[in-house]
VEXKOL-527167 format. One line per field, with one value per residue (C-alpha): residue number from 1; x, z, y. Coordinates in Angstrom, 3 decimals. Layout:
% VEXKOL-527167
nr (NUM,...) .
east (X,...) .
up (Z,...) .
north (Y,...) .
This chain:
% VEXKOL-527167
nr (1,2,3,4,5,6,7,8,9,10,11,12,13,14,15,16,17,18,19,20,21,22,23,24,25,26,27,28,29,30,31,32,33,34,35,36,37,38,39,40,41,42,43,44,45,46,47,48,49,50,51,52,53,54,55,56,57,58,59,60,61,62,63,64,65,66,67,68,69,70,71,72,73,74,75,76,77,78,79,80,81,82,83,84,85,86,87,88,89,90,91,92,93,94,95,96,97,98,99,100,101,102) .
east (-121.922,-124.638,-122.129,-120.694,-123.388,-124.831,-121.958,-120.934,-124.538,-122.825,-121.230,-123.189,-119.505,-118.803,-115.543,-116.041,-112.907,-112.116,-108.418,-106.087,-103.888,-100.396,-100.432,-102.968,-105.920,-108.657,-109.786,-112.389,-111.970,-115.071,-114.081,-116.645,-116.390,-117.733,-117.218,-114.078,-112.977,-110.898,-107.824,-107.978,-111.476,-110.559,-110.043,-113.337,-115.362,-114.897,-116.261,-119.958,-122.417,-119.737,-120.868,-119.071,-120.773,-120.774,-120.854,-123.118,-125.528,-125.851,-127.284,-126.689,-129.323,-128.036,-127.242,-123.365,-123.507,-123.040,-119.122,-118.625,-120.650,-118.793,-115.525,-116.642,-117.307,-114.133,-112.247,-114.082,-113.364,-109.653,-109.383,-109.024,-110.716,-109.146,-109.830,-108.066,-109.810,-108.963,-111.518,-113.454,-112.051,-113.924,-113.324,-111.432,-112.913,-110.928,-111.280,-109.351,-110.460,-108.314,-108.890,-108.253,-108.964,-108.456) .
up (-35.819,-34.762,-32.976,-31.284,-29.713,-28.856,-26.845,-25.215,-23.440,-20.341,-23.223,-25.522,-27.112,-30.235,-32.390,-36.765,-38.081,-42.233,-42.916,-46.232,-45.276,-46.698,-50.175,-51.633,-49.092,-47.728,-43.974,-42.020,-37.994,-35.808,-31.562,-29.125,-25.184,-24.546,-23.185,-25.580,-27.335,-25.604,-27.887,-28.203,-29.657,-31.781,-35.192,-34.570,-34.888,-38.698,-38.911,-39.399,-36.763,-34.027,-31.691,-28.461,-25.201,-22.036,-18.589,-17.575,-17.136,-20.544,-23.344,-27.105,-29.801,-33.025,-35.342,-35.282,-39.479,-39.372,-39.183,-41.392,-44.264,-43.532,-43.623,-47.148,-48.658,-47.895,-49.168,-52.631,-52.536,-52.136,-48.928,-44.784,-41.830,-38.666,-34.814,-31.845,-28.621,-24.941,-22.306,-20.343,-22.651,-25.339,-29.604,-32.579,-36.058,-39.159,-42.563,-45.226,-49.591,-52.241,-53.382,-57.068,-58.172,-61.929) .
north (126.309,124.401,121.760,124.413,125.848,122.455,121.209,124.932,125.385,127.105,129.281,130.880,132.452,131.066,132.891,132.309,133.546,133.370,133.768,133.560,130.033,129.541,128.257,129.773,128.566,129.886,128.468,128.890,128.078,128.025,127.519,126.884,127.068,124.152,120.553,119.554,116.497,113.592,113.332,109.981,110.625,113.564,111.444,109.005,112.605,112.516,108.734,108.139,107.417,108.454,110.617,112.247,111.924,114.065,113.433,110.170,112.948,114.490,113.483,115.203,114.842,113.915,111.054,111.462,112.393,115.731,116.080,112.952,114.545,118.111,116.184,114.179,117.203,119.011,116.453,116.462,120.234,119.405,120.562,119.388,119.824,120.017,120.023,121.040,120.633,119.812,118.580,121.471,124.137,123.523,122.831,124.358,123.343,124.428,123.816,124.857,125.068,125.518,129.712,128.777,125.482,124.816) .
């Protein structure tokens, strides 16, 4: 949430939805407005330290951890987060969690 409305400032519309996934997962998607992902930089978001940029003119506070610790715990849960994104159009974040885990 808080990525989302950090990199959407020109949009302050942020959609949360929580949906049953196939297979007996739950997943939660969170889609921002805002300035979008590069594709070729849409897998380095889940390493640590990496952060994405704006124009020369922007600069985004933060010390690039926050998605690789969101991702690390996920995958302990058993589960995946996701990202679909295109620049100028803004980010999809899902994540999805085993509902019964035994």
């Amino acid at each position: 949430m808080t990525n989302a409305l950090k990199y959407s400032r020109d949009s302050k519309r942020v959609d949360v939805r929580v949906f049953e996934e196939k297979d007996n997962y739950v997943a939660v998607s969170v889609k921002d407005y805002g300035i979008g992902i590069d594709e070729k930089e849409q897998q380095q978001i889940f390493k640590r330290f990496y952060r994405i940029s704006g124009n020369k003119d922007e600069t985004y506070s933060g010390f690039g951890i926050g998605l690789y610790l969101s991702n690390e715990i996920i995958e302990r849960h058993k589960g995946k987060i996701f990202v679909n994104s295109e620049i100028g159009k803004g980010s999809e974040f899902t994540f999805t969690l085993p509902l019964n885990e035994n």
